[in-house]
C-alpha positions as CSV (number, residue, x, y, z in Angstrom):
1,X,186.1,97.0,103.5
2,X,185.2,95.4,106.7
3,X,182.2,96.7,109.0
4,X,180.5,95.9,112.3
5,X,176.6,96.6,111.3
6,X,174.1,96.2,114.4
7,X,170.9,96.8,114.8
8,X,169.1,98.8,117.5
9,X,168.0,97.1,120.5
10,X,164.0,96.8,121.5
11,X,163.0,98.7,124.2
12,X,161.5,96.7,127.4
13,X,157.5,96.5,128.0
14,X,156.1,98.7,131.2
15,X,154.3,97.3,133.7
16,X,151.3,99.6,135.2
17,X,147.9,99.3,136.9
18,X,145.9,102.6,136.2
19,X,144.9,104.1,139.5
20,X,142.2,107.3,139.9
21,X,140.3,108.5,142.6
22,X,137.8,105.3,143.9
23,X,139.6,103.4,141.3
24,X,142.6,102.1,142.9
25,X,142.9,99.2,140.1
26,X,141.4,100.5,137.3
27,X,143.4,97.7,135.2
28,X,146.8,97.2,133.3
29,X,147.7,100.0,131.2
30,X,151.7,99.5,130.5
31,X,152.8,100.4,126.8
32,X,154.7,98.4,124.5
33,X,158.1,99.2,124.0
34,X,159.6,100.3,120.4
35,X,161.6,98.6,118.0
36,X,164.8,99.3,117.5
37,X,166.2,100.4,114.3
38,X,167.2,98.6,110.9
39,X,170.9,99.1,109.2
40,X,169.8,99.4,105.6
41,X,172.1,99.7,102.8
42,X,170.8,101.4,99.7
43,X,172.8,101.7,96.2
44,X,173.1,105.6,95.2
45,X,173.7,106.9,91.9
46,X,175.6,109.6,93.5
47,X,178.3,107.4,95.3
48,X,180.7,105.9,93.2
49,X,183.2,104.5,96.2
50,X,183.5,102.8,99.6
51,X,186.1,105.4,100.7
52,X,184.1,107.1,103.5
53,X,183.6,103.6,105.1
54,X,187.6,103.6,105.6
55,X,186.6,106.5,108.6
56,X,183.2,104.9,109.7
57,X,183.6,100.9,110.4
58,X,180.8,100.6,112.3
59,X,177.3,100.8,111.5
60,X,174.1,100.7,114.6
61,X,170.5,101.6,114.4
62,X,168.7,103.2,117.2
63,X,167.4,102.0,120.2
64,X,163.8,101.6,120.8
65,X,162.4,103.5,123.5
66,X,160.6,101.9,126.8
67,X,157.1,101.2,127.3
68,X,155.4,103.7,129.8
69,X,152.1,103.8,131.7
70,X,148.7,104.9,130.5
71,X,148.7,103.1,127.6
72,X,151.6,104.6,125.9
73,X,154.1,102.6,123.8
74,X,157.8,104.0,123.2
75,X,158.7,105.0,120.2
76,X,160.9,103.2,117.5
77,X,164.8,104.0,117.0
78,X,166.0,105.3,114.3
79,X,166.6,103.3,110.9
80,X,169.8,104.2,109.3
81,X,170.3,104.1,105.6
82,X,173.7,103.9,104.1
83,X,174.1,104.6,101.0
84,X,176.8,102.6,98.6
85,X,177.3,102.3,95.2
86,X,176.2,100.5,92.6
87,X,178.1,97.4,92.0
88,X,178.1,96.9,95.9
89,X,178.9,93.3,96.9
90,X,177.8,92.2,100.8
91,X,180.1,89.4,102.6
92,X,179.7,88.1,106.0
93,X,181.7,85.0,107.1
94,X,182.8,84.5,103.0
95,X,179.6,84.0,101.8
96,X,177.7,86.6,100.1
97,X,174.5,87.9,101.4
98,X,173.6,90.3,98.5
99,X,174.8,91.4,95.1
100,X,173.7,95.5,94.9
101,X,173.2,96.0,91.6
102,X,170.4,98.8,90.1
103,X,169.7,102.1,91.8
104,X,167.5,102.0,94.3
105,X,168.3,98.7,95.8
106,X,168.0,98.4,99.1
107,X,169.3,95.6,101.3
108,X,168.4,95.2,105.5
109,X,171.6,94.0,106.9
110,X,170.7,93.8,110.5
111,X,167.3,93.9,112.0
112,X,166.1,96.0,115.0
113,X,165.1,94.0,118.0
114,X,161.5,93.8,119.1
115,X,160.1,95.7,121.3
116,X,158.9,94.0,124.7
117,X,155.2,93.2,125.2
118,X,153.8,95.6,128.5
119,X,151.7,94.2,130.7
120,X,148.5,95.9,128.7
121,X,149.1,93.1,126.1
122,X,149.8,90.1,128.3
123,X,146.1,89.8,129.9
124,X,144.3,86.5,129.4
125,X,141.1,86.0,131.1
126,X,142.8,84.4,133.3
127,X,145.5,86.8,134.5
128,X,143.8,89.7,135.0
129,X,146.9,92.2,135.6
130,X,150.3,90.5,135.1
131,X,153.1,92.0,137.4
132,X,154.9,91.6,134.8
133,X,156.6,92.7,131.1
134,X,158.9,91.4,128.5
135,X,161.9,92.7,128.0
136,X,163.3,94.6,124.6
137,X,165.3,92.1,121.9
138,X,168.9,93.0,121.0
139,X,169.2,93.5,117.2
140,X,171.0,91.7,114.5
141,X,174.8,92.0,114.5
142,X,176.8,91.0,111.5
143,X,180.2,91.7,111.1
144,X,180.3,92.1,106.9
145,X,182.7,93.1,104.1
146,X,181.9,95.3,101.5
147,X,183.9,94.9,97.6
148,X,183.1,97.0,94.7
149,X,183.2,95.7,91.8
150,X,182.4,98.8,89.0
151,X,179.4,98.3,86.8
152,X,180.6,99.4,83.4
153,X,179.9,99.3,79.9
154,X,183.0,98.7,78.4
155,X,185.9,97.9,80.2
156,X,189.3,98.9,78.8
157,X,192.3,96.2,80.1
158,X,195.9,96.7,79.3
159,X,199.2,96.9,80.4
160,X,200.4,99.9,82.8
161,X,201.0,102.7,80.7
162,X,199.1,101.4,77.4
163,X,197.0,104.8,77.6
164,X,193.9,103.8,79.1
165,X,193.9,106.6,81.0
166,X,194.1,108.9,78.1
167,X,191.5,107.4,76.3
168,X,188.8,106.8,78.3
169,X,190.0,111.1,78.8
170,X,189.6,111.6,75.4
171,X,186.2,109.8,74.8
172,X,184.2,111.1,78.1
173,X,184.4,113.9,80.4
174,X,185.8,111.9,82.8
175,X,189.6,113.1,84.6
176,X,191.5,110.7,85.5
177,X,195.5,111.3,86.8
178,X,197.7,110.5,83.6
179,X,201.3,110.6,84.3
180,X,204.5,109.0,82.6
181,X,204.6,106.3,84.8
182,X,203.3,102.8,85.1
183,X,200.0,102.4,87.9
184,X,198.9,105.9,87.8
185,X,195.5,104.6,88.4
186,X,194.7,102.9,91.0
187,X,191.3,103.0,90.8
188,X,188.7,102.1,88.6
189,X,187.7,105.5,86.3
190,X,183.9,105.7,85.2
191,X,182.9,108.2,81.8
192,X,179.9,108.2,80.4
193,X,179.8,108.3,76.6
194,X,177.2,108.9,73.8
195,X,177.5,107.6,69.9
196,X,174.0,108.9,68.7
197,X,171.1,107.9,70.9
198,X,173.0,105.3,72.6
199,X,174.4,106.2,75.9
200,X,177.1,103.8,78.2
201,X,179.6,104.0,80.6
202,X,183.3,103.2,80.2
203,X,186.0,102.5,83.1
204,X,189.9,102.9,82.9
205,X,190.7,99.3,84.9
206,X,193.9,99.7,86.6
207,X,197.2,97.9,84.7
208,X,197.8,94.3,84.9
209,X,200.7,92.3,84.9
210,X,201.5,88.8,84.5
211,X,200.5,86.6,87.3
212,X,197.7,89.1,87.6
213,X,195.2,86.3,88.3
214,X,197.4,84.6,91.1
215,X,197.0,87.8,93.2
216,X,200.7,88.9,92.0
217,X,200.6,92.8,92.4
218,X,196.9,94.3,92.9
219,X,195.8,92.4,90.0
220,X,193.0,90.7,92.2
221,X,191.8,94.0,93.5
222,X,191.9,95.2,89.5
223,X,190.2,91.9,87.7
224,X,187.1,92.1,90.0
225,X,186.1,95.3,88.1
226,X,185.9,93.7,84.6
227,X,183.2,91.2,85.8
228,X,180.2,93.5,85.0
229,X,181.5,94.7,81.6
230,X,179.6,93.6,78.9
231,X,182.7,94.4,76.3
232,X,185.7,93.7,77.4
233,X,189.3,96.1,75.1
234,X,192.6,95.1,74.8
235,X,193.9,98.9,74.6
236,X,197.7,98.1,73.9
237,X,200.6,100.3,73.7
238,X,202.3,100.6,69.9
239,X,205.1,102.5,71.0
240,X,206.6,101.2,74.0
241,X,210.0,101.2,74.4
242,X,210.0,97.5,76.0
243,X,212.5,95.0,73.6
244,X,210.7,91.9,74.6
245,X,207.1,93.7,74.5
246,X,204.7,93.4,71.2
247,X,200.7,93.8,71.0
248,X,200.8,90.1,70.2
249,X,202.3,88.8,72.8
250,X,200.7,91.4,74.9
251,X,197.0,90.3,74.2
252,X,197.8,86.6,74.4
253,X,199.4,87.1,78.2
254,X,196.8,89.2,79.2
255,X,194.1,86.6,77.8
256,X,195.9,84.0,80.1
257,X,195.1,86.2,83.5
258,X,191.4,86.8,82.2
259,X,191.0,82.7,81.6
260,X,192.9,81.9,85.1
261,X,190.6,84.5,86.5
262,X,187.4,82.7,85.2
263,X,184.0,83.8,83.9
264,X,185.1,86.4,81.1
265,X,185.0,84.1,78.4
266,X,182.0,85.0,77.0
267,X,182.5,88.6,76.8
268,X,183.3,90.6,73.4
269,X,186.6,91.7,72.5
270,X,188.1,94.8,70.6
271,X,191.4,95.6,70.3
272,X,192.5,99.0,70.6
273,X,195.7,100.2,69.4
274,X,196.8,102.9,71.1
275,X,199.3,106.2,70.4
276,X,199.6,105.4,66.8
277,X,199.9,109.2,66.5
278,X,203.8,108.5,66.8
279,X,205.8,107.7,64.0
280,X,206.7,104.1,65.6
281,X,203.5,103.5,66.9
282,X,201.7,103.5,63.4
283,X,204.4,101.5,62.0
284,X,203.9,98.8,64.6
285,X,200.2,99.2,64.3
286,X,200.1,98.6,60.3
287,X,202.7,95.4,60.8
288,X,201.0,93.7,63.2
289,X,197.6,94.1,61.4
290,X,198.0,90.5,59.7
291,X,199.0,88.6,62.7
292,X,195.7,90.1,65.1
293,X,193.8,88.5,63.0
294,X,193.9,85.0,64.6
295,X,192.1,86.1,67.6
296,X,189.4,86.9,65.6
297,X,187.6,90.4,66.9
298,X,187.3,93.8,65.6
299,X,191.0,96.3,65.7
300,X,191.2,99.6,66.0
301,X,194.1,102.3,65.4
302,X,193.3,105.2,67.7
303,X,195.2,108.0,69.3
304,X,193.9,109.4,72.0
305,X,196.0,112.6,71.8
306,X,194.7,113.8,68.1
307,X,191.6,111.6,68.7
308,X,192.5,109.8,65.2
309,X,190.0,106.7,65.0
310,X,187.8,107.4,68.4
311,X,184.7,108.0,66.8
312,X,184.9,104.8,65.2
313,X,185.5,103.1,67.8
314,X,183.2,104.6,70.1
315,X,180.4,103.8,67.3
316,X,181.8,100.2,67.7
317,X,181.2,100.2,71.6
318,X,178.1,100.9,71.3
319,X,177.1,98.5,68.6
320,X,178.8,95.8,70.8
321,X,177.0,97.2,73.7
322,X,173.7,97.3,72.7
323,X,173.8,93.7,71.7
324,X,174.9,92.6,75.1
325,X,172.0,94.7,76.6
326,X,169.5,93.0,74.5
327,X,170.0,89.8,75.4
328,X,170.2,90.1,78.9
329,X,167.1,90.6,81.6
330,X,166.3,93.9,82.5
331,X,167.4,94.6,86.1
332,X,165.3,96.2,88.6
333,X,166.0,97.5,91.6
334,X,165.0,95.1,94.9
335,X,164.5,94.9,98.3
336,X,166.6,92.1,100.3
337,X,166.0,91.3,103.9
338,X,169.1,89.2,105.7
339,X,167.7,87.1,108.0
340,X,168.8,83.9,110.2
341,X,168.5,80.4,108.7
342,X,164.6,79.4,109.1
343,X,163.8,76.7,111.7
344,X,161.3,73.5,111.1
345,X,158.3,73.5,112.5
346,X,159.0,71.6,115.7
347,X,160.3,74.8,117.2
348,X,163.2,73.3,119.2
349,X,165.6,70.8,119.9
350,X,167.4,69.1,122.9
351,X,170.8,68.0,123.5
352,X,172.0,65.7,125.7
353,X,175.6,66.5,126.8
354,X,178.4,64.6,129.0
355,X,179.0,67.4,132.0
356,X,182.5,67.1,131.8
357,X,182.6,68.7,128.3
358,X,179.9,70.9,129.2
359,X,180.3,72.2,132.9
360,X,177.4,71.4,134.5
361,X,175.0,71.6,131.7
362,X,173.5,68.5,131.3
363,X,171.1,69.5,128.3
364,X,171.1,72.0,125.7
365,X,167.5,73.6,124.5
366,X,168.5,75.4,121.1
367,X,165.0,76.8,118.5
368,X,163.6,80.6,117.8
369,X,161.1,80.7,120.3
370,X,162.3,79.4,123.3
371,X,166.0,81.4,122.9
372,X,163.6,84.6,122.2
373,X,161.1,83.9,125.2
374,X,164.1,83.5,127.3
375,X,166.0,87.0,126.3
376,X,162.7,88.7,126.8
377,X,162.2,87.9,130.2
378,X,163.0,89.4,133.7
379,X,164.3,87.0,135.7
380,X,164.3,89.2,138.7
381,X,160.4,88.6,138.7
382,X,158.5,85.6,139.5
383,X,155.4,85.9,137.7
384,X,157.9,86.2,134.6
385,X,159.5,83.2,135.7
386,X,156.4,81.2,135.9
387,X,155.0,82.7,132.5
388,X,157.9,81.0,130.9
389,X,157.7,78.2,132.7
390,X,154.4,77.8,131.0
391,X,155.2,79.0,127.4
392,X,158.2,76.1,127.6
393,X,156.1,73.9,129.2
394,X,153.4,74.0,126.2
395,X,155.8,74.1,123.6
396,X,156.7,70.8,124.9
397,X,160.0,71.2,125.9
398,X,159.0,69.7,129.3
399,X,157.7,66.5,128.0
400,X,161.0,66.1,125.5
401,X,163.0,67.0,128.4
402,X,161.1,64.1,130.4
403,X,161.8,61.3,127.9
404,X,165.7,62.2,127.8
405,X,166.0,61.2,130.5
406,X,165.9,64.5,132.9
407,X,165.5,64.7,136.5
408,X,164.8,67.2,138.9
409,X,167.5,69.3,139.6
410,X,169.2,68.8,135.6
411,X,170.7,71.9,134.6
412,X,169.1,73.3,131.6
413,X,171.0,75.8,128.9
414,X,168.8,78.1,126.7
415,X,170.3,80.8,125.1
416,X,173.2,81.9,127.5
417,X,170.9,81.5,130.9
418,X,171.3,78.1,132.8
419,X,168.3,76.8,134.7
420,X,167.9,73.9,137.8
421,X,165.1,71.6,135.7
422,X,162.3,71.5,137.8
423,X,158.8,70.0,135.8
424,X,155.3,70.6,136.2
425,X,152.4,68.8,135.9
426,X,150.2,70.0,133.0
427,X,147.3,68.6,134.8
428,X,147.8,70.4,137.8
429,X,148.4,73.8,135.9
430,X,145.3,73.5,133.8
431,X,143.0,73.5,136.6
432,X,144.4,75.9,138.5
433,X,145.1,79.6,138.1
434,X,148.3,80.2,136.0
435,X,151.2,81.6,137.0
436,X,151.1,85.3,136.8
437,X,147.6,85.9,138.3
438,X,147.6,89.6,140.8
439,X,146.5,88.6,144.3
440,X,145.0,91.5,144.7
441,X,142.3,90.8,142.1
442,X,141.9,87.3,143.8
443,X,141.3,89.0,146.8
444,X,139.0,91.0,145.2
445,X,137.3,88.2,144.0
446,X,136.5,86.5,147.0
447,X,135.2,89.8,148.4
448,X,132.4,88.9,145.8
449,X,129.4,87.6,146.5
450,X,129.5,85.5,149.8
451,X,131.7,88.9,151.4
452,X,129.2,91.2,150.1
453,X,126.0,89.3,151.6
454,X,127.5,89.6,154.9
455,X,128.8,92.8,154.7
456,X,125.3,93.6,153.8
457,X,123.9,91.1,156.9
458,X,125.4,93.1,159.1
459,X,124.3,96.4,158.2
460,X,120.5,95.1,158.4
461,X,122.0,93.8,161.9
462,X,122.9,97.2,162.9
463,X,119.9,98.9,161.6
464,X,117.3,96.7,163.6
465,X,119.4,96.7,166.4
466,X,119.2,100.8,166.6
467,X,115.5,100.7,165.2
468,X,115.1,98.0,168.5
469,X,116.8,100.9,170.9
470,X,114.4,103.7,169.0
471,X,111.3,102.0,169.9
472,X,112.1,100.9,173.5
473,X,113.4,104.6,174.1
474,X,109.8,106.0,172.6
475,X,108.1,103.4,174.7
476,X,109.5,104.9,178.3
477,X,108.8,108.7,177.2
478,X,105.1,107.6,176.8
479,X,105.4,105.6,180.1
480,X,106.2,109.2,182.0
């Protein structure tokens, strides 16, 4: 089952001064924005198939919402949980990211983007009020496939039309189609069945045929089901009508596809004969007795019409069952997150390239931060612009750029944006103010102390300049 899985994107920082009455620039009060949401797949005891994924093929959180003024961050987008069944394998790209088995396991395909940083969360004591925020990440985006492969008990292999159907019918309340014709089932059947206190499924695997295990037929689609079982039943067919057929013969070319297959060898075996309530089907059954006996593992005559034999050989399940369980570790139900490869700690690395092969990239800046710094900012703003000048520019891409060999004027790839190289001085940018600083405070700044005094200088001017005209106006009324 193949499905496009995305995560939701971040939503973008706000930029804001805070203004009142007398308090034009009260200071930077732009909100975070939200992440976006998580695809999360989650096994559920009450799915048992992928079918509904045939009508839904692709999978995408929510968005997060923008930043906003006033302090106020958006809100995150919606998580979505899927829920699959148990036995749920993930693939992306042929590998697999995550075997589902236990209920309650939960697996984060994609990741939600981050949120953008407002302008709130960007001061430094040295920029007061950046006119600028980061912008929102886009989430994780995987294109995976999804295979099921049944957790069962006991498995029950055979033949088309060796009665599987009708047995695991018989010893469960399972319903599975039966019909008088070969591949009725065409998908695994799960029953659950009791013998005393024990308590294990059981699933009808669809027929095989020779060359089962060479992906003749469906036999690949059906052989992926028995890997989980933890007993493994011939059930074969005592009264087929088939000259060249006999449970012998049947066993030992149904053993070949389970070896060419792989990884089954260490499973128990019991062989079931089937539909021995028919005249020729016990005769076959008792005649063959002496010649099973090579393989070495348990037989049993059942029908599963009059239900001769089944409570045997449900007893004998369990037994078989029980063992198996014991010596394995008991599984518990965990929480996977898929996440890109880890980088080192060096952050980056640069790539010289020939132009020709390249366009008109000349080198090629590839690392986590520096691909993230560069999605997450506004290029439509210069203060953004020279903030990541400066976050490259520490991180010491500048310097490694330097020693490659770059000039002014190199083109520069980092993510998917191209850049004209142009370096700074380190020295020059750690004594002045940095990039991103708000005029307007500067301004402010120098209206400090020196514009104050003389603001203040003048007013004393003016007030001993009127107190002056007072006193010579006072002087000529005592004159008359």
């Amino acid at each position: 089952m193949n499905l496009q899985v995305i995560a939701g994107k971040g939503g973008n920082g706000c930029v804001s001064v805070h203004r009142e009455k007398f308090k034009p620039l009260g200071g930077p009060d732009g909100g975070n924005g939200g992440h976006g949401g998580d695809v999360v797949f989650v096994v559920d005891p009450n799915v048992h198939t992928l079918l509904d994924f045939h009508f839904q093929t692709r999978l995408q959180g929510g968005n997060g919402k923008h930043g906003q003024g006033s302090n106020r961050d958006g809100a995150s987008g919606e998580s979505i949980r899927v829920a699959v069944p148990n036995g749920t394998v993930v693939y992306s790209d042929g590998e697999v990211l995550a075997d589902m088995t236990g209920i309650g396991t939960e697996v984060t395909v994609a990741e939600g983007g981050r949120g953008g940083r407002g302008n709130r969360a960007l001061v430094s004591s040295k920029r007061k009020v950046p006119g600028f925020a980061e912008l929102g990440e886009s989430g994780g985006e995987f294109a995976v496939t999804l295979e099921l492969k049944s957790v069962a008990d006991v498995g029950l292999v055979g033949f088309p039309s060796a009665g599987k159907s009708s047995l695991i019918a018989a010893m469960s309340a399972a319903r599975p189609k039966i019909a008088d014709y070969p591949f009725t089932t065409l998908t695994p059947n799960l029953g659950v069945v009791s013998a005393g206190e024990v308590t294990y499924t059981i699933a009808d695997v669809p027929g095989l045929i020779p060359g089962a295990a060479a992906g003749k037929g469906l036999g690949l689609e059906f052989l992926r089901h028995i890997e989980r079982c933890a007993v493994l039943a011939h059930v074969v067919d005592t009264a087929s009508l088939e000259s060249d057929r006999d449970p012998v013969s049947d066993i030992e070319a149904l053993e070949h596809e389970l070896t060419e297959y792989g990884g089954l060898t260490d499973r128990p075996r019991i062989i079931v004969l089937n539909k021995v309530d028919l005249p020729d089907g016990r005769e076959l059954a008792d005649y063959v007795q002496g010649d099973l006996e090579k393989f070495g593992w348990p037989v049993y005559s059942v029908s599963a019409v009059s239900r001769e034999g089944l409570k045997e050989l449900n007893f004998a399940f369990a037994k078989e069952v029980v063992q198996f369980r014991d010596s394995q570790p008991p599984i518990e139900a965990t929480r996977l997150v898929i996440r890109p490869a880890a980088v080192d700690d060096s952050g980056f690395e640069i790539k010289k390239v020939t132009p020709a092969f390249e366009g008109d990239v000349e080198f090629i800046v590839t690392g986590a931060k520096p691909e993230r710094w560069v999605r997450q900012t506004n290029f439509e703003n210069e203060e953004a612009l020279g903030y990541l000048a400066d976050r490259l520019a520490n991180l010491g891409i500048e310097d490694k750029l330097a020693k490659q060999g770059a000039q002014p004027g190199s083109i520069v790839r980092i993510s998917d944006y191209e850049f004209e190289w142009q370096p700074t001085d380190p020295d020059v940018i750690a004594t002045v103010s940095p990039r991103g600083t708000d005029s307007r405070f500067e301004i402010n700044d120098r209206k400090g102390a020196d514009e104050r005094l003389a603001e203040r200088k003048d007013r004393r001017s003016e007030l001993l300049e009127r107190v002056a005209k007072e006193e010579e106006a006072r002087g000529k009324r005592r004159k008359r």
